[in-house]
Steps between C-alpha positions, in 0.01 A plus 500: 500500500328285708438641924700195571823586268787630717648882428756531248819697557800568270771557738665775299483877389614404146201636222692262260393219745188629579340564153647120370289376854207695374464303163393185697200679585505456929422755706825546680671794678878593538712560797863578517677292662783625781805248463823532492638388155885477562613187352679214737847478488596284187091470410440425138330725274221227504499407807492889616202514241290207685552593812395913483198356318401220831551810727305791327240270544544391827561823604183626403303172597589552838320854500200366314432177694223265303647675159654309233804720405734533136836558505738540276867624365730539251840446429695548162834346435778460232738254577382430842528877570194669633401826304342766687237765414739784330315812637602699261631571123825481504500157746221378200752595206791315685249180584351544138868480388602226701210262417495604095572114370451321824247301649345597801344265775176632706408329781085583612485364806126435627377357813089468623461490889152468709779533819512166553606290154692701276538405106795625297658469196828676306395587093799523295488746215798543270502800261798547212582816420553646127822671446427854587600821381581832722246663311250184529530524887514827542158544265362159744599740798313805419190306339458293797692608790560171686693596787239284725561154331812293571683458191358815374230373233140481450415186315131535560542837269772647301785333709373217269668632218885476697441096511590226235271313702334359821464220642290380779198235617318830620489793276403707817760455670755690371267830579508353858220287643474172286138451483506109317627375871375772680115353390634154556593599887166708591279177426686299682353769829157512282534783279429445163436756248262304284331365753270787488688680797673767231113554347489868657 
């Protein structure tokens, strides 16, 4: 990178995020960022999305002044309602069941801040589930053990198998950090990984 390129952070502690970051080929670190991520009274699942994303990276920016600073979230919803992480397998079985034949909206929220101009941008993923079997899920459940990712699937591995199919602008997105606008954003602050900054 050249001496002039500003430091890259990705303002979260998610290796999901970090190792999708890492195929753009920038040196970048990662700090966690310390927010509060109750959502506003009456907030939209989207709107909650966009805005976590703008302040992990703010957040962070304003520790690392002259840095330019990812952030980013996720939201999952079914009819408007947001799904959480399940934790579990017996929260996965009864989110497995509920989603079996449904279609599933992910929102990957993504902003780009140098602490002054921020860039962001909401990518909509929406993922149909295949009618599922107890013994489909529960096999899913001990192959893969999901209990980290909202709506309890994996679609960059096995939780692939669970859809009928997926459907986005940004096939990265749906594993969290949505790297088609996320390379669109970092040239606008003069990152570009073919611009021979990602050669190391």
């Amino acid at each position: 990178m050249p001496l002039s390129s500003p430091r890259l952070i990705l303002a979260s502690s998610s290796r999901y995020r970090r190792e999708l970051l890492a195929r753009l080929r920038l040196p970048f670190e990662a700090i966690s960022p310390d927010i509060d991520e109750t959502p506003a009274p009456g907030e939209a699942p989207a709107e909650l999305a966009l805005r976590l994303s703008v302040a992990k990276a703010l957040a962070v920016a304003r520790q690392q002044p002259g840095c330019i600073v990812i952030g980013s979230d996720q939201v999952a919803t079914v009819d408007g309602r947001p799904i959480g992480k399940p934790g579990d397998f017996s929260r996965a079985q009864a989110q497995l069941r509920e989603l079996a034949g449904r279609t599933v909206e992910f929102h990957s929220a993504l902003a780009v801040t140098d602490g002054q101009r921020v860039e962001k941008a909401d990518v909509v993923t929406h993922c149909r589930f295949r009618p599922l079997s107890d013994a489909a899920i529960a096999a899913y459940l001990h192959a893969e053990e999901p209990y980290d990712t909202a709506g309890s699937a994996k679609a960059e591995s096995l939780g692939i198998a669970l859809m009928e199919f997926i459907r986005s602008d940004d096939p990265t997105a749906i594993i969290g950090l949505p790297l088609i606008a996320l390379t669109g954003m970092l040239a606008t602050f003069g990152l570009d990984p073919l611009a021979g900054s990602g050669a190391a």
